[in-house]
N, C-alpha and C positions, 0 to 999 in steps of 0.2 A: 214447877215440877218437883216433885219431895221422890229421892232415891235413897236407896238403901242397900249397902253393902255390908255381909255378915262372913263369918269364918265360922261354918257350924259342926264342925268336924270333932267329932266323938262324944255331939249330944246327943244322940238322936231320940232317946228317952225322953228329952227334952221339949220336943216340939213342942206341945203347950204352952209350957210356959216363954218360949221364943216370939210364938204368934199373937201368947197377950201382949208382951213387949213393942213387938213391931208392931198391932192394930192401932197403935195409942197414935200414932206418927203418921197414918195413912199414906203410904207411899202408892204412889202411883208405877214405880217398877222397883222392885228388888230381884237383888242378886244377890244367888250365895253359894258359897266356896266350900267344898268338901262334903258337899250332901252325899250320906249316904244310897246306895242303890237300894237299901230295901225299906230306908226312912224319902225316897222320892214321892212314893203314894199318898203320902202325911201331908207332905206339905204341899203336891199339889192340891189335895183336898184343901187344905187351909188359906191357900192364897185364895183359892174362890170367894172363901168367905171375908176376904178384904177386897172384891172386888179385881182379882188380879186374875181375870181367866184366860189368859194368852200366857202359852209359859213354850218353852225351850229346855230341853235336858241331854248336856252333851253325851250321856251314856244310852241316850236311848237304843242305841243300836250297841248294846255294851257284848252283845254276842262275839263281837269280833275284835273284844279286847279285853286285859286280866286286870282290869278297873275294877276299884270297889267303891268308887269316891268319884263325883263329876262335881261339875257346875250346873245351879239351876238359875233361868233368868225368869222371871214374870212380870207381865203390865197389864196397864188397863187396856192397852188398844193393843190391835193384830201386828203380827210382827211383816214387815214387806218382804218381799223374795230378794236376795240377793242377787 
């Protein structure tokens, strides 16, 4: 199993060239730290194209918090119910 842990906080212009980076490695879950909430759409889109289409974003209900910045998890398989 190949993991990936990033700190991508105040790239978000970036995401390209983050996700050539990471394709090269094929992780099968990455996570990253300080994604922005309006760079979230990016990179959900992106992990698609690594195969990562199971993701998790702890802002997703960010209505009921003054977060600008979460954590995103994705893999290749469903995440189980806790």
């Amino acid at each position: 199993m190949n993991v990936i842990s990033w700190n991508v906080h105040k790239r978000s212009r970036r995401v390209t060239e983050q996700v050539a980076a990471i394709k090269g490695h094929r992780p099968d879950i990455l996570a990253l730290q300080e994604v922005a909430l309006k760079a979230w759409p990016l990179w959900r889109e992106a992990a698609g194209t690594m195969g990562l289409n199971h993701s998790r974003f702890s802002l997703d209900h960010a209505a009921a918090y003054d977060a600008k910045h979460g954590v995103a998890l994705f893999s290749r398989w469903p995440f189980a119910a806790a």
